[in-house]
C-alpha positions in Angstrom: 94.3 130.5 70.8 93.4 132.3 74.2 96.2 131.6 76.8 96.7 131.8 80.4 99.1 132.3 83.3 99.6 128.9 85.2 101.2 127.7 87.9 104.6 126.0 87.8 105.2 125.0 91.2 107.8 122.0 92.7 110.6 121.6 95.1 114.3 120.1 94.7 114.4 115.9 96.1 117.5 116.0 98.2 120.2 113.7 97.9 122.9 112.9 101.1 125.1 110.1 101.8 124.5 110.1 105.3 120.9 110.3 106.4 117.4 112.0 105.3 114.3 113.3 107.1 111.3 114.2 105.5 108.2 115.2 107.2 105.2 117.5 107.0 106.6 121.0 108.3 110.3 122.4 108.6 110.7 122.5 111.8 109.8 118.3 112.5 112.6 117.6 109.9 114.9 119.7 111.8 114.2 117.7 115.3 114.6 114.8 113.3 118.2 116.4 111.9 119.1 117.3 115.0 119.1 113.7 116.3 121.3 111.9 113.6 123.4 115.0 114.5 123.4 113.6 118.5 124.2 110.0 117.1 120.7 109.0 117.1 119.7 106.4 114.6 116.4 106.5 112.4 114.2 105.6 115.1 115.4 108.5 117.5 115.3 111.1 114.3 111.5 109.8 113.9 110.3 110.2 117.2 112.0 113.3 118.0 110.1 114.5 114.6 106.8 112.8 115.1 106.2 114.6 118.6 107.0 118.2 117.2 105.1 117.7 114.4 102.1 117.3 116.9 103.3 120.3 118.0 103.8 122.8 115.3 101.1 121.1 112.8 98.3 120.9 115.7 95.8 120.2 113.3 96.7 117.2 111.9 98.2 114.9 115.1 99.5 115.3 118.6 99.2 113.8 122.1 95.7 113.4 122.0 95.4 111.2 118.6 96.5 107.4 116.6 99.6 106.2 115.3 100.8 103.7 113.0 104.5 103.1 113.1 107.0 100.6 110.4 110.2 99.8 111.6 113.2 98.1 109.5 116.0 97.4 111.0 119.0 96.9 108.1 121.6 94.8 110.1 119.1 92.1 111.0 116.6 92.3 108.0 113.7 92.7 110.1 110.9 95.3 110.0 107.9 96.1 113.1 104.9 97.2 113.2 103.9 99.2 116.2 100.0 100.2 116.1 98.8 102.4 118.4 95.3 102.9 117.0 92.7 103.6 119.2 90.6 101.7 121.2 86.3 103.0 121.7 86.2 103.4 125.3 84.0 101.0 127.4 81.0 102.6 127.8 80.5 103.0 124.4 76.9 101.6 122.5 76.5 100.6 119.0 73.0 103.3 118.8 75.0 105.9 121.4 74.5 108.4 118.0 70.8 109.0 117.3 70.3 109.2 113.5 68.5 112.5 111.9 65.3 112.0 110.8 65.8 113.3 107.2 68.2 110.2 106.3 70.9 112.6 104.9 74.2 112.1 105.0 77.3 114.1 106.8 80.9 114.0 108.0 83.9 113.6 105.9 82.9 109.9 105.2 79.4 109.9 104.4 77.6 108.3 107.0 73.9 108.6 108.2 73.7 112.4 109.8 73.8 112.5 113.2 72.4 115.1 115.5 74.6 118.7 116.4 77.2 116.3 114.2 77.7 114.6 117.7 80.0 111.9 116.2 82.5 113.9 114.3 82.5 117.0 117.4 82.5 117.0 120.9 83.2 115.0 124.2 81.4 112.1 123.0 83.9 111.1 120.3 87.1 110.0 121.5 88.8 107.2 121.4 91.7 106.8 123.8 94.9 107.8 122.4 97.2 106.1 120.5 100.0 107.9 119.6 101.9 108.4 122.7 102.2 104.8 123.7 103.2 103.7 120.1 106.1 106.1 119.3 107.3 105.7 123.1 107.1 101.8 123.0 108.9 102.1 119.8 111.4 104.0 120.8 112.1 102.0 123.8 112.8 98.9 121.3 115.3 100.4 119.0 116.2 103.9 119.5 119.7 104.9 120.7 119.1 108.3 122.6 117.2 108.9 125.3 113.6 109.7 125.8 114.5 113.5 127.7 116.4 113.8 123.9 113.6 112.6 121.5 111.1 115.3 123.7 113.2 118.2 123.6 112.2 119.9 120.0 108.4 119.4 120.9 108.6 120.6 124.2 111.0 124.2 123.1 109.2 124.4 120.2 105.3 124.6 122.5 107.2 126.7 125.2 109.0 129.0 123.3 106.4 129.1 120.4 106.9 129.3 116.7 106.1 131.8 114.1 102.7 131.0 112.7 102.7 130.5 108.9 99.5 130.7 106.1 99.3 127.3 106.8 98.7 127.1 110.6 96.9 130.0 110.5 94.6 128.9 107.5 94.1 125.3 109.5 92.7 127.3 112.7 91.0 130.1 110.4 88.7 127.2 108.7 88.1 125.0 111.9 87.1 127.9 114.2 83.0 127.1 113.7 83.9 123.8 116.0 86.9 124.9 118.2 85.2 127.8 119.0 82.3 125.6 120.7 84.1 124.7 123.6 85.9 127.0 126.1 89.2 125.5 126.6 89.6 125.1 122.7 89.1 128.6 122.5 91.4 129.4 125.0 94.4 127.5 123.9 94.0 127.6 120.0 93.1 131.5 119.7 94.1 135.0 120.8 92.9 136.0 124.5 90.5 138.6 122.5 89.2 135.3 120.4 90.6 136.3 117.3 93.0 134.0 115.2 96.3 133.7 115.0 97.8 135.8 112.2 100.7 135.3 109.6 103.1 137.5 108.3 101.1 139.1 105.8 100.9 142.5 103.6 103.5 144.5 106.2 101.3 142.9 109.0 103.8 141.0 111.7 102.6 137.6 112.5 102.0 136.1 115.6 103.6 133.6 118.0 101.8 130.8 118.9 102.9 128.8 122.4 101.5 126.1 124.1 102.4 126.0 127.5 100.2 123.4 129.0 101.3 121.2 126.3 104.6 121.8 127.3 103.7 120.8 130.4 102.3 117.8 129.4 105.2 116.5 127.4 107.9 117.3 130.3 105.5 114.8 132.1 105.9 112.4 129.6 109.7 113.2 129.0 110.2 112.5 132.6 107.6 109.6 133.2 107.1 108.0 130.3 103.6 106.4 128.6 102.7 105.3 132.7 102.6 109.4 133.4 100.0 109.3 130.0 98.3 106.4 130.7 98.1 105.7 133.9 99.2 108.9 135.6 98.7 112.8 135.9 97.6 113.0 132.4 95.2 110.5 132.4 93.3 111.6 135.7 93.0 114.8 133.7 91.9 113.6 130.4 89.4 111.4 132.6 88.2 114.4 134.9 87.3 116.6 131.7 85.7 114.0 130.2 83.7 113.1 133.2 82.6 116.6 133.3 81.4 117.3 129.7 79.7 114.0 129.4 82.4 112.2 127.6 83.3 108.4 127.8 86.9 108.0 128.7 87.5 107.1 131.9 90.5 106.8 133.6 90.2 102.9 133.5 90.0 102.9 129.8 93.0 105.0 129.6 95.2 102.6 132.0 93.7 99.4 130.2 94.7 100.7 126.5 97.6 98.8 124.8 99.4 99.0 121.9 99.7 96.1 119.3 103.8 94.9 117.9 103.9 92.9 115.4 107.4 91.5 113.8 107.1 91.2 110.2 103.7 93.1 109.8 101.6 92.3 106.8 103.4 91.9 103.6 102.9 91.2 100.0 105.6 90.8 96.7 105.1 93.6 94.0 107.9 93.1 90.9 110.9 92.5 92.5 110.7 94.0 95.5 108.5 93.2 98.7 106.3 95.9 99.9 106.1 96.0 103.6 103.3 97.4 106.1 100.5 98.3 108.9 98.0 95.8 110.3 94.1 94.9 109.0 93.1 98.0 110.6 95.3 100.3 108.2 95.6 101.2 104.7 98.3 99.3 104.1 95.9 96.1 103.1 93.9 97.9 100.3 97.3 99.6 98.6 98.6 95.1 99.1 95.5 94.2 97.0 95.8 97.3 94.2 99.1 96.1 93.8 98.8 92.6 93.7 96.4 93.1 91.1 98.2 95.5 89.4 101.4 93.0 88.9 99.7 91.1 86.0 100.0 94.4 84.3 103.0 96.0 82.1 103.0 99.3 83.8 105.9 100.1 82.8 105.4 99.2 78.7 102.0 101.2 78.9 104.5 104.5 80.4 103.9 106.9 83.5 101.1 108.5 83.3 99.2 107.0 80.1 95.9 107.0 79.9 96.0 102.9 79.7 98.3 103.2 83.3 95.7 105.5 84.9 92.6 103.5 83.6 94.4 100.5 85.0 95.1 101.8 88.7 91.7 103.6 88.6 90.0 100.1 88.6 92.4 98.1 90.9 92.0 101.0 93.4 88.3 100.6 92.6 87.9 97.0 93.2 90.0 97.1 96.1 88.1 99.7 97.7 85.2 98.1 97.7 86.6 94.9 98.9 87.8 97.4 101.9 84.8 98.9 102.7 82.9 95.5 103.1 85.6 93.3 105.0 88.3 95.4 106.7 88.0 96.3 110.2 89.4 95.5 113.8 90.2 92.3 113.7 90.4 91.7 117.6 86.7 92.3 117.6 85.6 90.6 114.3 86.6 88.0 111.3 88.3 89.7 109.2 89.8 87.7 105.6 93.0 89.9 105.4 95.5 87.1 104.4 92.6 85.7 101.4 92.5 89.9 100.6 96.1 89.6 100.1 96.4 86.2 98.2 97.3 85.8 95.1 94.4 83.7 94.3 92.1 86.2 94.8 94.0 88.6 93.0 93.8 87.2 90.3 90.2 86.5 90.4 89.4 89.9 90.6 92.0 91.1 88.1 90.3 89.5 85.5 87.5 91.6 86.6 89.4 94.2 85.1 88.7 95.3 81.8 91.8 97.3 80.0 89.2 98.4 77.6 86.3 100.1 79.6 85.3 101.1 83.2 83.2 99.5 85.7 82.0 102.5 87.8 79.5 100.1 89.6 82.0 97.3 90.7 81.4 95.2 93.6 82.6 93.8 96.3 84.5 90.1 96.1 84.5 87.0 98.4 87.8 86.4 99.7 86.6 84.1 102.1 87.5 81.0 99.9 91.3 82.4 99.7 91.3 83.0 103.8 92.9 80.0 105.4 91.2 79.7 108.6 90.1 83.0 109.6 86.6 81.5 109.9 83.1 83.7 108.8 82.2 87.2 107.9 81.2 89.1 111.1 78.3 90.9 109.7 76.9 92.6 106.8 79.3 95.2 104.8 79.7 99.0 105.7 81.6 101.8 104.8 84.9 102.9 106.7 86.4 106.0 106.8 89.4 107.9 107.4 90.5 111.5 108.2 93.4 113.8 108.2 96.7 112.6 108.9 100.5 114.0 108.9 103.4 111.2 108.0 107.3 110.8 108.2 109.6 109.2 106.4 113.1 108.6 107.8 116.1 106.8 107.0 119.5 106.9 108.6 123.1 105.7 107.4 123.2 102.1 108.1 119.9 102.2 106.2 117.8 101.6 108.9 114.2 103.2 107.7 110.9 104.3 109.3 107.8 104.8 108.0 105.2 107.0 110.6 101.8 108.3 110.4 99.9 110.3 113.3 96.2 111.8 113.5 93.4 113.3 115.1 90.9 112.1 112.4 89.5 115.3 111.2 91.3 118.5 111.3 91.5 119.1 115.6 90.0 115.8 115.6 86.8 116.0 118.2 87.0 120.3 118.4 87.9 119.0 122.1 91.4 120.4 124.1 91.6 118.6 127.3 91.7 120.6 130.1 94.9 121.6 131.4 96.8 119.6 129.3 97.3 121.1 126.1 96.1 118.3 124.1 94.0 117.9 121.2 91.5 114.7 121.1 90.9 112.5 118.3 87.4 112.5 116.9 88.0 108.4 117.0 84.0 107.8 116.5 84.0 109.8 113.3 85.9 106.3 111.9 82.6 104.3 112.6 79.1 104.0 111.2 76.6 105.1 113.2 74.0 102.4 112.3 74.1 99.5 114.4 74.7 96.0 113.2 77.5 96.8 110.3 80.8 95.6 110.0 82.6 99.2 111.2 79.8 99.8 113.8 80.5 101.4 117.1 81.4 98.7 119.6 83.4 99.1 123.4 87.1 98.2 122.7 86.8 98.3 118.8 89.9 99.6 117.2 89.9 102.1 114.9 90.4 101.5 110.3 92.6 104.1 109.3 93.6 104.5 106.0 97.0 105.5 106.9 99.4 103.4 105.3 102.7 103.8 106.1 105.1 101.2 103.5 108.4 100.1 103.0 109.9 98.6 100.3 112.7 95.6 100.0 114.5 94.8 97.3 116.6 91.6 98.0 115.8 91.9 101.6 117.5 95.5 101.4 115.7 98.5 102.2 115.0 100.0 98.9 112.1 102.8 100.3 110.1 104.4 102.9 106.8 106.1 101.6 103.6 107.3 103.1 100.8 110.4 103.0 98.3 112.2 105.0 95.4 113.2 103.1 92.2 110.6 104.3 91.5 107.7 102.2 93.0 109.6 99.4 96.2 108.1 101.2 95.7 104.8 99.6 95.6 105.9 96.4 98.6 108.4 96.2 100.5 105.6 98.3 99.6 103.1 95.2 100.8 105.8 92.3 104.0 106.6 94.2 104.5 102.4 94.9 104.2 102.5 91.3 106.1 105.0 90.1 109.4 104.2 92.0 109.5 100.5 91.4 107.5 100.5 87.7 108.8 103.6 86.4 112.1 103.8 88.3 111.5 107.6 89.3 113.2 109.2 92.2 111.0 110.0 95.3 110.1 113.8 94.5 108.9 112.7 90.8 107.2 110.2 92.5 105.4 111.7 95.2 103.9 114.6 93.0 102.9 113.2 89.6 99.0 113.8 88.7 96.9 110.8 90.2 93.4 109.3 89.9 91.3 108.4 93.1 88.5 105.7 92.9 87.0 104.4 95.9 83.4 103.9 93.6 81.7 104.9 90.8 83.4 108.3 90.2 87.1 108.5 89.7 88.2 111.9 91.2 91.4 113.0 88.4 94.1 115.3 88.7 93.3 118.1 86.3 97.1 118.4 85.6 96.7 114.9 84.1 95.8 117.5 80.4 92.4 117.9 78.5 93.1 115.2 76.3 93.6 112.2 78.5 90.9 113.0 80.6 88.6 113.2 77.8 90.2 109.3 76.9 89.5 108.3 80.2 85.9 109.4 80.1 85.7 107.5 76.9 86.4 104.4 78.6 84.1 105.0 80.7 84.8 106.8 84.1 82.5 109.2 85.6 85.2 111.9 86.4 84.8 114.4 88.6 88.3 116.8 88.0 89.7 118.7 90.3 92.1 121.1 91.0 95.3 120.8 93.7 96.1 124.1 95.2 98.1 125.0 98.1 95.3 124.5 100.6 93.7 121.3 99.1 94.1 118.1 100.1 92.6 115.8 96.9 94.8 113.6 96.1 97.0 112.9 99.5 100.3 114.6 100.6 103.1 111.8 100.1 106.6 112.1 101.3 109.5 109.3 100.6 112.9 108.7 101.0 115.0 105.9 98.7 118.4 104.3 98.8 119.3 105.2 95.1 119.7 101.6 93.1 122.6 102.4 91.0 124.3 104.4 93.5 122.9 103.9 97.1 122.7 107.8 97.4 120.0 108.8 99.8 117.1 110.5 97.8 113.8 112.4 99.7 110.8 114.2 98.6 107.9 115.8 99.6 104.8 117.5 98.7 105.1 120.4 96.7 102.1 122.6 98.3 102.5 122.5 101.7 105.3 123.3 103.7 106.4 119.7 103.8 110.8 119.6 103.7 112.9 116.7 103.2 116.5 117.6 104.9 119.6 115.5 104.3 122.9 115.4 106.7 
């Protein structure tokens, strides 16, 4: 038999007693080290994190994009959400996005093409930024340190620069065709001769790459807080640019925008534990359903990673997918049945949809309106939704407080669009909406964006058991589900968990791991999936990116783990 060289690739989980951070690049866990080293608590170590990860992965969040904080406090037994989605600006029209006349589709998400992919690139596509007023509100609440503290790694770190790596420099190498559209972009995210930034590669040094304006921008924010962002020298900037490129912020919509708190969040029981997380406009309430459907299942009889266990979470994703893409949305501008979505009513109803022998590549979507208690009638016809690139945080301290943190731009550098002056990225917010008028995710003034981001944590007996999340688009839903799964079903520790070979089914083909083995696949397809197999490699993104950290049951060590392609670290005091 003909054999081949393959790739074993994987990283130690780290254990501590004290505290872990685990985040998307090395040098976000280390801000986040640095202040559980000042006597900061998990929130402090978070936010500190979150803002140099905007920093040092510019691709993936920043200033100028959404966030979706989970908050659990351990001495009281609560948990918060903070949301800072975004909000469409004001001016913005349901038809503002002429459709192409071939009826093609484009985008990461499918929709109706639009013309010169207006809705994905450019000045039109913003939504007003999240992030900055979530992670600051939060940290006002419950963090320890102060704000000049939490600031400090993000602003040395675009100031004094950082070496670039293969994976910064591969992130600006593939998005150049749209950054290099607009002059500022080009000026800020390439060298003054308009090449790219270079890592270290073959004897050839690699470059620096500083951000000064940024810098700027975030000692404004250190010293004046969200009013500087919002309602201050940053946002008569943002607003200027846009004003003069033909974009729809204003400076009004920037000063109007407000975050959303919520004390308890959604929640749903899974086993024994409770699994905890982000509003209706998040993934949280898709990987709720999957799971609640998944309960009347022996997952952990049928064993990790059988073909029976991944033909089972294949068609709960499936059906909750569906379910997503016709109902979810912003529910301050719609009716949205999130609590008869997360019943157990209608979990049931559609588990027994669910056919342990054979596929149902062509499933549908439910009613849950019957299971809502009085959240009154559909707003309008179904839609798709869709969701982009992300980067997420896990953090828990040693009086086991834990967050849970996601942050994006939408697609990689979000709209292409650097705001003049300021150093900061914008979201591509309108990329999240269909582009047809009169759907349930349609553009509308106000409308807050559906992410899939869904950043979870998990209770057992009211204790804080986990913290788990991903980047990787609406393939976050589905790696979130597996590593639910894995840690509570199949008792694994978080970097097991985060990394086994997963299945992604949003509808009719079922996207599979090709680590899951020739043989399994081949029993899968026999039950009836459409597979389409693929590949993970260090610069793919198929199956979502989670990181998690655990209080150890049987011990109440601290575990953490990451991905094992990127240069995600989990660090431990």
């Amino acid at each position: 038999m003909t054999k081949a060289s393959e790739w074993r690739i994987g990283k130690t989980e780290v254990s501590s007693d004290e505290a872990i951070v685990a985040t998307m690049y090395p040098q976000a866990t280390e801000a986040g080290i640095a202040m559980l080293k000042q006597g900061g608590n998990a929130m402090d170590a978070a936010i500190a994190a979150g803002f140099a990860v905007g920093v040092v992965e510019p691709f993936n969040s920043g200033l100028g994009g959404i966030a979706v904080l989970v908050w659990h406090e351990a001495a009281t037994g609560r948990t918060h959400v903070f949301d800072g989605s975004g909000a469409l600006p004001a001016a913005t029209r349901a038809d503002q996005f002429p459709i192409s006349g071939d009826g093609g589709a484009a985008g990461l998400y499918g929709w109706p093409e639009v013309a010169d992919d207006a809705n994905n690139t450019g000045y039109m596509t913003p939504a007003v930024p999240g992030m900055p007023a979530c992670l600051l509100a939060a940290h006002e609440a419950f963090g320890r340190l102060d704000r000049a503290a939490v600031l400090a790694p993000a602003i040395h770190h675009a100031e004094q620069g950082f070496a670039v790596d293969w994976y910064v420099a591969l992130g600006m190498a593939v998005n150049q065709h749209r950054l290099q559209r607009f002059a500022e972009s080009r000026r800020v995210m390439y060298r003054p001769d308009g090449a790219c930034y270079r890592a270290p590669m073959l004897g050839v040094e690699g470059d620096i790459f500083r951000q000064p304006d940024l810098a700027q921008s975030l000692r404004l924010i250190s010293a004046g807080g969200a009013d500087v962002f919002y309602r201050g020298e940053i946002a008569e900037r943002i607003a200027a640019d846009m004003q003069a490129n033909g974009g729809l912020i204003t400076f009004e919509d920037m000063a109007s925008y407000r975050i959303r708190v919520s004390e308890g969040g959604l929640s749903v029981p899974y086993r024994d534990c409770m699994i905890v997380g982000g509003l209706e406009n998040t993934g949280f309430p898709t990987v709720a359903q999957a799971l609640r459907m998944l309960e009347g299942f022996d997952l952990a009889a049928l064993g990790a990673g059988s073909v029976a266990e991944l033909h089972l979470i294949a068609e709960a994703q499936r059906l909750a997918f569906t379910d997503r893409l016709a109902h979810l949305g912003d529910a301050g501008s719609m009716a949205v049945p999130v609590a008869g979505l997360l019943s157990k009513g209608y979990a049931d109803e559609r588990r027994r949809q669910i056919d342990p022998q054979r596929a149902w590549p062509q499933a549908t979507a439910g009613n849950p309106w019957p299971h809502d208690a009085g959240s009154g009638a559909p707003a309008g016809p179904s839609g798709h939704g869709g969701e982009g690139m992300t980067t997420h945080l896990t953090v828990i301290d040693r009086d086991r407080n834990m967050v849970s943190l996601l942050s994006t731009l939408g697609q990689h550098f979000g709209s292409a669009v650097v705001a003049r002056d300021t150093g900061i990225v914008l979201n591509n917010g309108t990329m999240w909406f269909d582009p047809v008028p009169g759907r349930i995710n349609s553009l509308a003034p106000g409308r807050r964006i559906l992410t899939a981001g869904a950043p979870v944590i998990a209770l057992r007996d009211g204790k804080p058991l986990f913290s788990v999340g991903a980047p990787g688009g609406r393939r976050v839903i589905s790696s979130v589900i597996h590593s639910i799964v894995n840690m509570i079903d199949h008792a694994m520790g978080p970097q097991a968990a985060v990394n086994t070979p997963r299945v992604h089914s949003e509808g009719p083909v079922t996207v599979a791991d090709l680590r899951i083995g020739a043989e399994r696949l081949a029993a899968l397809e026999n039950l009836g999936h459409r597979l389409d197999l693929r590949e993970e490699t260090f610069s793919t993104s198929y199956f979502g990116r989670p990181n998690a950290v655990m209080v150890e049951p049987e011990t109440g060590r601290l575990l953490g783990g990451v991905n094992q392609y990127k240069p995600a670290m989990a660090m431990g005091l």
